[in-house]
N, C-alpha and C positions, 0 to 999 in steps of 0.2 A: 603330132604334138600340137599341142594348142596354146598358143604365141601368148596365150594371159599366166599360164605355168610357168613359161618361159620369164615371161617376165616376175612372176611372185619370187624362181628362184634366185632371179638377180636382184630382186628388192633385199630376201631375207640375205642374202650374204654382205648386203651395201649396211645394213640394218645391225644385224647381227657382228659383225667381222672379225672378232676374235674365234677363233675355231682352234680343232686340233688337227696338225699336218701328221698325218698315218702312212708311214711306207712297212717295206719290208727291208730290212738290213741282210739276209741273204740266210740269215739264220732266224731272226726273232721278228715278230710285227713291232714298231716304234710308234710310237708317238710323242708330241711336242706341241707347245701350246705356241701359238703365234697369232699376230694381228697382221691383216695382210689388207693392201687396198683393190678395190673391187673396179673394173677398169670395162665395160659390157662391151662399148666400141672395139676395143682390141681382142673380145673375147680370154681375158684374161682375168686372173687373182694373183698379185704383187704381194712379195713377201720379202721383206731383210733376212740374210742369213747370214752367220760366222762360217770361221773353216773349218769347226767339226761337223756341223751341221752340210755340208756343202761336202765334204770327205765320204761322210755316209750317204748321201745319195747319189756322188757319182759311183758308188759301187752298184748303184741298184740299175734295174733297166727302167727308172723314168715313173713308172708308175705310182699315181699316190691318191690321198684319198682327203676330204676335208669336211670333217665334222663338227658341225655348229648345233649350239643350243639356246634358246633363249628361253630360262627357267619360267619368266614371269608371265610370257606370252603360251608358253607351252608347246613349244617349237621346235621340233628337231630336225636337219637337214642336213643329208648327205652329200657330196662332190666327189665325181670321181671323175680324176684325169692322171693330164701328162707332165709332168716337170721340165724346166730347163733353168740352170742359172747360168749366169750372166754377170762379169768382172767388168763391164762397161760404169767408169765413174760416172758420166752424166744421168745415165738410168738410175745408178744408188744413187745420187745426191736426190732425185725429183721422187724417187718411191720413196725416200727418208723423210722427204717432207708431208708425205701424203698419211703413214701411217703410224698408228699409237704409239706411243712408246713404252706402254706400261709393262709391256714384254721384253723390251729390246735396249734395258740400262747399258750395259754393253754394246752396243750397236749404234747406241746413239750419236755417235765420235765418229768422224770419218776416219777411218784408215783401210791399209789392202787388202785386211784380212774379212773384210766387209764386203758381199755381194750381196747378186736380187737374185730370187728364185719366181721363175712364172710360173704359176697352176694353167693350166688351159684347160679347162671343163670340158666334162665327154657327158658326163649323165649326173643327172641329181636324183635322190627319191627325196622326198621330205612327208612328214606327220607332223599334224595342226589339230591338236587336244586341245577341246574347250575346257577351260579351268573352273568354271562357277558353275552352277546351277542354271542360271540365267545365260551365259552364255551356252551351252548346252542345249536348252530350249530354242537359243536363235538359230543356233547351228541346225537344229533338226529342221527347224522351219526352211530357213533358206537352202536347205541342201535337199529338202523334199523327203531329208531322212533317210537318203539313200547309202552314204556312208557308213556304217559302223565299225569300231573299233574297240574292241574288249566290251564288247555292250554299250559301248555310249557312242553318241554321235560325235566323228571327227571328220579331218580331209585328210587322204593321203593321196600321193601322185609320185608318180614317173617321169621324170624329162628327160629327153633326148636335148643336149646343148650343141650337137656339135655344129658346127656352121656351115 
């Protein structure tokens, strides 16, 4: 793995950071839109959760998935790890402060029906579509044009995150 991937995946999730948290409920794939804060030192992604949200995944075994998009840049990027929450108040008070709230009206209020869930990143893939014309052309240049993607020039990659 090459440490500048590693690093773009943890730009675009610091960048990006609203995503969708994807598990399996044991019958159906879920998903759920959340803003979560991007933490690289700890090897982590912080998220607030309620107690439905926190119900349905201790039924699952841990596994979840975190899908980020950035329309205007053309950026799609994959997360896939492990979950854990966590009913430690001092943790919810310092992740509460760290992330949006444009998801988490509910959430916003301390009480005990409020945890954190930690993503722990295992692997990313991500796809970097040039959107213009011009960008397209830059893209071919500096990539030597060795990418493509549906006929035009992109980046895609692979990362191993685990530590």
């Amino acid at each position: 793995m090459a440490t500048g991937d590693a690093d773009l995946v943890w730009r675009l999730m610091s960048e990006i950071s609203h995503c969708m948290l994807i598990y399996h409920d044991g019958k159906a794939m879920r998903a759920r839109p959340m803003s979560g804060s991007v933490d690289r030192e700890k090897n982590a992604v912080w998220f607030l959760v309620g107690a439905g949200l926190r119900d349905d995944l201790e039924k699952t075994d841990g596994k979840v998935c975190l899908s980020f998009v950035d329309d205007v840049q053309s950026v799609f990027l994959s997360v896939s790890g492990s979950s854990e929450f966590s009913s430690d108040a001092e943790l919810t008070a310092e992740v509460r402060g760290k992330v949006s709230q444009r998801w988490h009206g509910e959430l916003a209020h301390e009480t005990a029906e409020i945890g954190t869930l930690r993503v722990t990143p295992v692997i990313a893939e991500y796809w970097r579509h040039p959107t213009t014309e011009l960008m397209i052309a830059l893209d071919a240049l500096a990539s030597g044009a060795t990418h493509m993607v549906d006929g035009a020039a992109g980046v895609t990659g692979r990362v191993d995150l685990t530590v």
